[in-house]
GUMITOR-345830 format. One line per 5 residues: number of its first residue (from 1); their letters; for each residue x, y, z of C-alpha. Coordinates in steps of 0.25 Angstrom, whole numbers. Example, Ala and Ser with C-alpha at 12.3 -4.5 7.8 and 13.67 -1.06 7.14 Angstrom:
<atoms>
1 = AS = 49/-18/31  55/-4/29
</atoms>
This chain:
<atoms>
1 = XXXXX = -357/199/-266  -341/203/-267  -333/192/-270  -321/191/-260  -307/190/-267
6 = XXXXX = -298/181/-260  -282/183/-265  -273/172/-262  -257/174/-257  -247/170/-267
11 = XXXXX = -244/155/-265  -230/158/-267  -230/170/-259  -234/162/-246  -222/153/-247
16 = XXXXX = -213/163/-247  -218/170/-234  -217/156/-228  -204/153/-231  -201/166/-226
21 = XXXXX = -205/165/-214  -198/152/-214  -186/157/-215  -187/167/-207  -189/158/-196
26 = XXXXX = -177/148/-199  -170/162/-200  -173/167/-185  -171/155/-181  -158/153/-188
31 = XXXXX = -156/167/-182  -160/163/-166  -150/151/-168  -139/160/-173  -141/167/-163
36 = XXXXX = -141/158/-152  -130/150/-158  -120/165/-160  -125/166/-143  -120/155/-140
41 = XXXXX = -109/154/-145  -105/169/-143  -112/167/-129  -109/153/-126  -121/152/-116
46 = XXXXX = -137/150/-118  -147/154/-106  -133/156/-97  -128/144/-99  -114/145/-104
51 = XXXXX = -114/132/-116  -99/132/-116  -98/128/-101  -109/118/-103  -103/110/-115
56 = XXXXX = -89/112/-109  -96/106/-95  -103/93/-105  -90/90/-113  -78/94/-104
61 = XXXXX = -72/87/-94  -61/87/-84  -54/73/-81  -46/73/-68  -29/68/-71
66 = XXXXX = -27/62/-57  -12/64/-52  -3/51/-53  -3/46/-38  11/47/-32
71 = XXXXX = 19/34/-32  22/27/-19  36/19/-20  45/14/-9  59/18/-5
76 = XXXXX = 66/14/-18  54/20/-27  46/6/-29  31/8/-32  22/6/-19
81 = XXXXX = 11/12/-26  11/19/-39  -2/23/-50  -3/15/-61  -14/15/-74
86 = XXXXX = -26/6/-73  -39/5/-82  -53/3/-79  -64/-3/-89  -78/1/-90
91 = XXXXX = -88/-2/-102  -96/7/-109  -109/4/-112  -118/15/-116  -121/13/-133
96 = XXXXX = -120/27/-135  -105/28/-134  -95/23/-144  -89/12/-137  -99/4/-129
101 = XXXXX = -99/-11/-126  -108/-17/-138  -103/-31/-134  -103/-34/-119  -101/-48/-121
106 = XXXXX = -88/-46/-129  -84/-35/-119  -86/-45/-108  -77/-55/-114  -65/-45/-114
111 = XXXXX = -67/-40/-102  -67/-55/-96  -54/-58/-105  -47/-45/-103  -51/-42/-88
116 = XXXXX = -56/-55/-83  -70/-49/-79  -83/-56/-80  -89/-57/-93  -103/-58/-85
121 = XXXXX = -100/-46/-75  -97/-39/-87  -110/-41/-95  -117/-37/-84  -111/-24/-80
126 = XXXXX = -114/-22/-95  -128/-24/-95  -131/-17/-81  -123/-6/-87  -133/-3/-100
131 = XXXXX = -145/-8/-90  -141/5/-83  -138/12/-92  -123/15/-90  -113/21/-98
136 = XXXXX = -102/12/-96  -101/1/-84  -88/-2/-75  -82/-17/-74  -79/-15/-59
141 = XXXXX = -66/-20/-53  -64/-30/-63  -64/-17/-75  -54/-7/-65  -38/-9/-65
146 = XXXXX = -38/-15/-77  -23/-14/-82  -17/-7/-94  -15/-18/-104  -30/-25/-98
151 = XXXXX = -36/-11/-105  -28/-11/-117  -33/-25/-121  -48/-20/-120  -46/-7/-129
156 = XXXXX = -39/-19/-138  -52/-27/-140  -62/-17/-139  -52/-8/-150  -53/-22/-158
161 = XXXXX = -66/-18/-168  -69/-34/-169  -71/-37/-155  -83/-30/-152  -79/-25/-138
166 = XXXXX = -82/-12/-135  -85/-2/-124  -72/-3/-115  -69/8/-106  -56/11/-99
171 = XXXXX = -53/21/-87  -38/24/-84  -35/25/-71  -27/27/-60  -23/14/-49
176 = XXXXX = -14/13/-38  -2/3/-40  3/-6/-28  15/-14/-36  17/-22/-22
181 = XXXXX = 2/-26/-19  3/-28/-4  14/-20/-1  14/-10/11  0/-8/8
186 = XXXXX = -4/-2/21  7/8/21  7/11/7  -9/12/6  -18/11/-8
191 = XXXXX = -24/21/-17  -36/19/-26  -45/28/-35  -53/36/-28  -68/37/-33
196 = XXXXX = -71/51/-32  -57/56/-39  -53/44/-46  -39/46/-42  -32/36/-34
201 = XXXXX = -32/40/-18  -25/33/-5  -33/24/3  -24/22/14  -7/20/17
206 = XXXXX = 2/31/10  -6/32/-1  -19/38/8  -11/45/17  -3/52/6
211 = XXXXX = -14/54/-5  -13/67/-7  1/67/-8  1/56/-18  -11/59/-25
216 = XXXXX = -7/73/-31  -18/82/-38  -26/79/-51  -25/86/-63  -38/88/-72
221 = XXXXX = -39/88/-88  -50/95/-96  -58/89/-109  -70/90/-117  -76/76/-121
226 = XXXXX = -87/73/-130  -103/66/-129  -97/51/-128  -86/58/-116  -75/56/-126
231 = XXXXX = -61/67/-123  -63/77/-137  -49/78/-143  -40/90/-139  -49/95/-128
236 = XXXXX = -41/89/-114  -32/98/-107  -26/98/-93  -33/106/-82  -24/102/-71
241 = XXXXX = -12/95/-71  -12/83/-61  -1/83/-51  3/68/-46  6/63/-32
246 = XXXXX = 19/63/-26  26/49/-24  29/44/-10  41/36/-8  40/27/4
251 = XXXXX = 52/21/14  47/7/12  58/-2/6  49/-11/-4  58/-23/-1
256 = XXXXX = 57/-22/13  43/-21/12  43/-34/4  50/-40/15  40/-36/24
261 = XXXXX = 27/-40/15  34/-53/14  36/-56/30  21/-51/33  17/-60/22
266 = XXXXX = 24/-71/30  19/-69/42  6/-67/37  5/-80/31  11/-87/44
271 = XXXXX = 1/-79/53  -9/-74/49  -9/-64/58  -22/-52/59  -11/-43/59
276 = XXXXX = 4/-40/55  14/-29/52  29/-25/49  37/-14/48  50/-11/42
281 = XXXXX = 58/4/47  71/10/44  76/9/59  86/21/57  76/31/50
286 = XXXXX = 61/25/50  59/23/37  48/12/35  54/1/26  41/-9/25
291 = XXXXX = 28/-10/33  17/-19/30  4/-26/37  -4/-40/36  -16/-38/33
296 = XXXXX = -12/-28/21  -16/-27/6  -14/-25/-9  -16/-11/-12  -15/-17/-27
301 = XXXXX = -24/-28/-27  -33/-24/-13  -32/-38/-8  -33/-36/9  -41/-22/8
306 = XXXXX = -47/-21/20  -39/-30/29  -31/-18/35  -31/-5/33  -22/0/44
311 = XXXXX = -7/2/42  -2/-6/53  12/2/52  6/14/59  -10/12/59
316 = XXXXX = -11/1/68  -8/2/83  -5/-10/92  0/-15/105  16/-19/102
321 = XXXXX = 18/-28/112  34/-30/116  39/-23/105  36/-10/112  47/-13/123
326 = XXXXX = 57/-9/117  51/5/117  47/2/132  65/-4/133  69/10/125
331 = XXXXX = 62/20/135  67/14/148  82/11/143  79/28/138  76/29/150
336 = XXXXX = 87/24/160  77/13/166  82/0/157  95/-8/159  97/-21/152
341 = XXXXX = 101/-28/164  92/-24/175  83/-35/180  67/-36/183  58/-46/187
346 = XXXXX = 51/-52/173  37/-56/173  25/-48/176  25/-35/181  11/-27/190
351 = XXXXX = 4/-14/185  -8/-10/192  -13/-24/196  -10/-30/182  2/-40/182
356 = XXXXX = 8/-40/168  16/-51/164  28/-52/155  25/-63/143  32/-73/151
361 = XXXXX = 24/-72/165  34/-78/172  42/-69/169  59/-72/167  62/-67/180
366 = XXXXX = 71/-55/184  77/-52/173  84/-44/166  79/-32/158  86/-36/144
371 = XXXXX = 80/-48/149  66/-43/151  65/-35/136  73/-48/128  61/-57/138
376 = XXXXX = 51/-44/133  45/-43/147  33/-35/150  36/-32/164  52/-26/161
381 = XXXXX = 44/-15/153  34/-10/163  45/-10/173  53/-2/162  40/7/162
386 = XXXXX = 41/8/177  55/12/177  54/23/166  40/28/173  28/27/163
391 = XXXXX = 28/43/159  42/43/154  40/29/147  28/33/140  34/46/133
396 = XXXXX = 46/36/129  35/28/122  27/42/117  41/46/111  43/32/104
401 = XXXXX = 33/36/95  21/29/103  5/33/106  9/44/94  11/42/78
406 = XXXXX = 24/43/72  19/55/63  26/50/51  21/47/38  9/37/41
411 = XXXXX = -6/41/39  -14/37/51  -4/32/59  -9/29/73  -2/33/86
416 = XXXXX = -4/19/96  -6/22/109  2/23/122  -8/16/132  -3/24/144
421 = XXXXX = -17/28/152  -15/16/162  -3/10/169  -7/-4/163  -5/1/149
426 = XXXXX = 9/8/154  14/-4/157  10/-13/146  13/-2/136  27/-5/140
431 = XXXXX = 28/-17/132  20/-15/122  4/-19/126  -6/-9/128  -1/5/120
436 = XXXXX = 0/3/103  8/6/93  11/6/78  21/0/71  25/12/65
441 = XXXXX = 27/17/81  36/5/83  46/7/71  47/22/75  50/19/90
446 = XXXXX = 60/10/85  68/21/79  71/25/91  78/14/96  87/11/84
451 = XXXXX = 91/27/82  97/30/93  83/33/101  79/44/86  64/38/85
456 = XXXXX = 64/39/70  50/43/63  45/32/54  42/35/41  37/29/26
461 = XXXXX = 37/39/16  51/41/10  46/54/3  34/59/-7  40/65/-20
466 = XXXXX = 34/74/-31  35/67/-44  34/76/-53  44/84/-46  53/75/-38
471 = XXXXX = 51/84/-27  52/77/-13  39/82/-4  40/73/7  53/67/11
476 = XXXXX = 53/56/23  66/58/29  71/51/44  66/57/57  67/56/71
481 = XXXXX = 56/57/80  64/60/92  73/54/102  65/44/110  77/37/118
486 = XXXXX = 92/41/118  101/36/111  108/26/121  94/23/125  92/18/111
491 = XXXXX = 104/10/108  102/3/122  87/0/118  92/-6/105  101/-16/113
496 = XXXXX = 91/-22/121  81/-24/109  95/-30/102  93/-41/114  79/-45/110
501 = XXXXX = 82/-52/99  94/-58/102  94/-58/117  94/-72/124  80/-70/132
506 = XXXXX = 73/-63/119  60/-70/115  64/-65/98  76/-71/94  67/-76/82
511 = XXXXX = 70/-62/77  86/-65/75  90/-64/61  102/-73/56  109/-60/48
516 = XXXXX = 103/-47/57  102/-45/72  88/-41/75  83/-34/87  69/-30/92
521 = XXXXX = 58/-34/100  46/-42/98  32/-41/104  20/-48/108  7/-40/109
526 = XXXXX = -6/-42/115  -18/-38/107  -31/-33/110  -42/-38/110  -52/-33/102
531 = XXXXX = -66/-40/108  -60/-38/121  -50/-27/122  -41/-35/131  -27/-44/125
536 = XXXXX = -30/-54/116  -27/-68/123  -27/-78/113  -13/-86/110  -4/-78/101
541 = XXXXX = -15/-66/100  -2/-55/99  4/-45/92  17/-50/88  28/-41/84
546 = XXXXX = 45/-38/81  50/-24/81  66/-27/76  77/-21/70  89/-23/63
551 = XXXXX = 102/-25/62  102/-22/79  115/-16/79  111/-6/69  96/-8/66
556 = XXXXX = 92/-2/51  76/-9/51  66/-10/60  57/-21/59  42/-20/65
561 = XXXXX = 36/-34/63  21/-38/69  9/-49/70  -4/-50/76  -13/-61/79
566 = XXXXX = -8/-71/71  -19/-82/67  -10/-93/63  5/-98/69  0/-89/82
571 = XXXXX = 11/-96/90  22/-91/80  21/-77/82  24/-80/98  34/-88/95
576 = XXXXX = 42/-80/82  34/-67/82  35/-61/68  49/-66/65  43/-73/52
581 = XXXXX = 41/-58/47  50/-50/54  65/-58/53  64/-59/38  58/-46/36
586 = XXXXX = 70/-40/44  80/-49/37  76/-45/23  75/-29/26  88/-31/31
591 = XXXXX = 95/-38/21  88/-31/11  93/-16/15  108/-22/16  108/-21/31
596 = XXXXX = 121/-30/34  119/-43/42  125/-51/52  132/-60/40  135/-51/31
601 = XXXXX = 136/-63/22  121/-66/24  117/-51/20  109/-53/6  113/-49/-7
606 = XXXXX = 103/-37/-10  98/-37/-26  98/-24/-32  87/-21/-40  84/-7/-49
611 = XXXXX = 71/-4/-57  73/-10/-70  59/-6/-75  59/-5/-89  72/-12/-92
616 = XXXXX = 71/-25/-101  74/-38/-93  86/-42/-100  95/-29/-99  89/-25/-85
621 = XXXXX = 98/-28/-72  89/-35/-64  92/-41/-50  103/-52/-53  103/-61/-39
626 = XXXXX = 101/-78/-42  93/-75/-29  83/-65/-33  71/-71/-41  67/-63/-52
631 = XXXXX = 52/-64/-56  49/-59/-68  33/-55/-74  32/-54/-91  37/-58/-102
636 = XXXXX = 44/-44/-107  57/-38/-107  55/-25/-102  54/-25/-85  40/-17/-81
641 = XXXXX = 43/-18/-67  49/-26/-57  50/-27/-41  58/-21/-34  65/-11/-38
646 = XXXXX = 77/-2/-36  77/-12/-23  85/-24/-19  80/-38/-19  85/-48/-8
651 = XXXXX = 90/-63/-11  78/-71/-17  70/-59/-17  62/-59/-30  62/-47/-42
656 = XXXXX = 49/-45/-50  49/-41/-63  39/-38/-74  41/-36/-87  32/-31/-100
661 = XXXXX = 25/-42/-108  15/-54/-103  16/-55/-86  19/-69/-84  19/-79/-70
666 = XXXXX = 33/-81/-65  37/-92/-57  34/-87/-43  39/-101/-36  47/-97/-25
671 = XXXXX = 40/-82/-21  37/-79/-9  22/-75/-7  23/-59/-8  34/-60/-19
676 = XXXXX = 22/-69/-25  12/-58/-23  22/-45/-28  22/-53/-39  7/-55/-41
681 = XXXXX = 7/-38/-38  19/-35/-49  10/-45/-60  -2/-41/-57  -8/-52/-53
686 = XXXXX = -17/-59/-40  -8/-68/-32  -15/-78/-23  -6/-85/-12  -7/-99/-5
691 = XXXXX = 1/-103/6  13/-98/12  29/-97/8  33/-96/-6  27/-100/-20
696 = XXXXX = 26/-113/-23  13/-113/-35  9/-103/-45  -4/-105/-51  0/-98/-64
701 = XXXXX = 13/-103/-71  26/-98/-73  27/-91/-86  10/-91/-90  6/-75/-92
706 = XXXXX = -1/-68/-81  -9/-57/-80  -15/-44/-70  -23/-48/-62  -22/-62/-64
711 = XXXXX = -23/-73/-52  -11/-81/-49  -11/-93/-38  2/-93/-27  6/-104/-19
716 = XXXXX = 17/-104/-7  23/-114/-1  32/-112/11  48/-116/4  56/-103/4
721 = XXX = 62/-106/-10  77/-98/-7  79/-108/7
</atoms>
């Protein structure tokens, strides 16, 4: 048999084709990632899809500048509503990034020291948070608004490496600022962040009506951030520059508006009525000086949301009651049909059936007309009607402005209604029942009378300004509506209402001032009725109102003053009407814009007073008047703001100040109670009143610190401290 020889391969010789074939794998595939790496980056792009775009999409951002909301500022430049910087603080709680809460306790305790929130409620959100998993939890209200130096002391401790705090969060962001509190609220309106934008948009008044205007139009900035969402360095840039809101000046006098804050919160207190208005106007050019409304609210710290949310200056529509007469007067002396001393049988007067009675039912007997208007009889104004003839008379009330808006400045303004379908409405419509009106309608129609029959449109804004540019794009400027009545239609109109007041027969001489003659016309309306749609019958159930100007010989304001429903001293309105708000509303506007006096001697001493902002308190000029109470907020030298300025004060008004360093309680013995809450807004602080008159007790002492957001206890009681 033939032996089989069996030759075997070179041990060393089998490595080598191994690591051969080693290497020549690792070299292709060296080779295939070369190559895919020279395509991408020469390509940029792997199965279509461009990697650029992607990882610029992952890492880069676009954050939104939001334009600085224009300013809202009164007729001398003081802030009504400006922006200001506030902070919001959330916790981060995911372990993954760098600064996480390690120690919620700990974190707790500052939170509760810092910001007063609950230690508990904090814990909690904490451990809901990691329950579901959450990156970082919000601390609700209690974690938003929080002010500058409240944000600094948390980046303090949790900067401190011993006190184990950690995980803070801050958001900047943008508020709306009311320096005032309740303070022409309903005209004014509120702005707040808006969800979707996270800019700040108007929720009502001026501010809704005017968003865009004052809103302007973000800009946008680009920026590349890395895997924990920090900014990487040298990578912002601006896309779009942002281009802020114009500012709006208003023709509300902030001193006048004071005054008139002041009387509603008089006759609030003594009332207690559902309802209650005023109006201050320019009577020569319509400018509107102050307007305000109970129920209102506090734009700053939202107390009264809710209670009302029409303007009653222009959104609200209402049977006037005797006030409209002197429209009804105006038209028939226009027309040739009035004369001072013709006579009429007063008393009741037949339309269709329906006997209508004057407010007296008996009547005064035959009288004379001057008589009838200073009586305010029903039945001389239907036969006034008769005598003009009911087509003539309602375009006389059409082209006083009436059933129509005044097409000025005001967002929604409603039109009222002429209530002329049936010969019953006509004639009731003649003094004031039955058709509706606006406030805003009232004050216009008066223009007529006092301007030599030149109804003058009403108007609020002053003008709207570009900042950046000074460039004035809206400018509110006097005009006339048209010519309702002739001129000597208009000054013979003026001296009858002049009898009103001071006439012998006249039901208002409450409304007499000792330094100013006053003339105008009161009103007492019916009101409806809203289970029934009939008059309400109840004792004192009324409208009760004063439309008055002054000086009568040579009327500069125009006063529109009224009260529904009061709930408590009912007979008082009856007996007074709104005098306890209307006379030393109207003496105080008055004496305030220098208008002379019947005693010259009485005319008060106006205080001058500039901004002083930034000035230290030893070299500033401030008010000097042993009258004027000066209340002063810190313990610094440098002034950071004051009220009022570039104004005037009156005798026994009171200037706030505020001044760097620790805010500290004032004495506030002696305030009344809105000078107690303007000084609860100007420091920051929740002001709680009892009782009525002036302050008396202070919970917190003069001299102990205070601080925002802090709670402070006021008590009135009812001596005047300057009798």
């Amino acid at each position: 048999m033939a032996k089989i020889k069996v030759k075997f391969m070179n041990r060393t010789t089998s490595f080598s084709v191994g690591a051969l074939l080693i290497y020549l794998g690792i070299g292709v595939l060296f080779l295939l990632i070369f190559w895919q790496f020279s395509y991408l980056m020469i390509g940029k792009s792997l199965e279509d899809e461009d990697l650029v775009a992607h990882g610029h999409e992952k890492f880069s951002r676009t954050a939104v500048n939001h334009a600085e909301r224009g300013d809202i500022t009164d007729r001398d430049n003081n802030i009504l509503a400006s922006d200001m910087e506030a902070y919001r603080v959330a916790l981060i709680i995911d372990e993954d990034y760098p600064n996480h809460v390690e120690d919620k306790e700990k974190v707790a305790s500052v939170l509760n020291e810092v910001l007063d929130m609950d230690e508990d409620e904090v814990i909690e959100k904490i451990d809901q948070g990691i329950e579901d998993g959450r990156f970082q939890v919000e601390l609700g209200r209690a974690g938003m608004d929080i002010s500058y130096n409240e944000k600094q002391a948390l980046e303090e401790i949790q900067a401190d490496g011993d006190s184990g705090v950690s995980g803070f969060y801050f958001v900047s962001e943008t508020k709306r600022f009311y320096p005032n509190g309740n303070f022409a609220s309903h005209l004014v309106g509120y702005a707040e962040q808006d969800e979707e934008t996270g800019g700040l948009f108007g929720q009502m008044g001026l501010e809704r009506a005017y968003n865009d205007v004052l809103s302007g139009e973000p800009g946008s900035t680009g920026y590349t951030q890395d895997v924990w969402g920090y900014i990487v360095p040298n990578t912002q840039n601006q896309v779009k520059a942002p281009e802020d809101g114009a500012d709006m000046q208003l023709t509300i006098d902030s001193n006048i508006q004071l005054y008139l804050e002041d009387s509603l919160d008089t006759m609030e207190e003594h009332f207690e009525p559902e309802e209650l208005f005023a109006v201050v106007a320019d009577a020569e050019t319509g400018e509107i000086l102050g307007s305000g409304q109970r129920p209102s609210f506090n734009p700053r710290t939202r107390e009264g949301f809710g209670n009302s949310w029409l303007n009653m200056l222009y959104q609200y529509s209402f049977e006037p009651g005797s006030t409209f007469k002197v429209f009804s007067l105006a038209a028939a002396i226009d027309a040739g049909e009035y004369e001072p001393d013709m006579t009429f049988e007063s008393g009741e007067f037949d339309v269709g059936g329906h006997t209508i009675y004057d407010w007296e039912p008996e009547g005064w007997g035959n009288i004379t007309y001057n008589e009838g208007m200073q009586y305010s009889s029903n039945a001389l104004m239907m036969i006034l009607q008769d005598k003009v003839g009911e087509d003539k008379m309602l375009e006389y009330y059409q082209d006083f402005g009436f059933g129509q808006t005044t097409d000025s400045e005001f967002p929604r303004e409603v039109p009222g209604v002429i209530a002329w379908d049936e010969e019953l409405q006509r004639k009731t419509t003649s003094f004031g029942q039955t058709s509706t009106v606006t406030p805003i309608q009232m004050i216009q129609g008066m223009t007529a009378i006092l301007n030599e029959g030149q109804m003058k449109k009403p108007y609020v804004i002053d003008s709207i300004t570009d900042p950046d540019t000074d460039e004035v794009l809206y400018d509110g400027k006097e005009s006339v509506v048209r010519q309702v009545i002739s001129p000597e239609a208009a000054e013979k109109t003026q001296e009858e209402i002049n009898t009103f007041v001071d006439g012998s027969m006249e039901r208002n001489p409450q409304y007499q001032l000792d330094d100013y003659e006053v003339a105008g016309k009161s009103g007492t309306a019916q009101i409806i009725d809203p289970e029934n749609g009939g008059y309400m019958t109840g004792d004192y159930e009324f409208l009760t109102s004063f439309i008055g100007y002054a000086p009568e010989d040579d009327p500069e304001v125009i006063i529109y003053y009224g009260i529904k429903l009061a709930s408590k001293n009912k007979e008082d309105t009856w007996d007074y009407g709104v005098m306890h708000g209307f006379n030393p509303l109207m003496e105080r506007t008055l004496k305030y814009l220098e208008v002379g006096s019947q005693d010259e001697e009485s005319t008060a001493e106006l205080v001058p007073v500039e901004d002083y902002t930034g000035e230290n308190m030893g070299e500033a000029a401030l008010p000097e008047d042993e009258t004027i109470h000066q209340l002063v907020i810190g313990e610094g030298e440098v002034i950071e703001d004051h009220y009022p300025k570039n104004s005037a004060l009156l005798p026994y008004d009171t200037f706030f100040v505020k001044t760097e360093g620790q805010a500290t309680m004032p004495d506030l013995e002696g305030l009344s109670k809105r000078e107690a809450i303007i000084f609860g807004d100007f420091a920051g602080v929740d002001i709680t009143v009892e009782g009525e008159g002036y302050v008396s007790e202070q919970s917190v002492e003069a001299g102990a610190p205070i601080e925002e957001g802090g709670e402070i206890n006021i008590t009135l009681s009812s001596n005047d401290p300057n009798d």
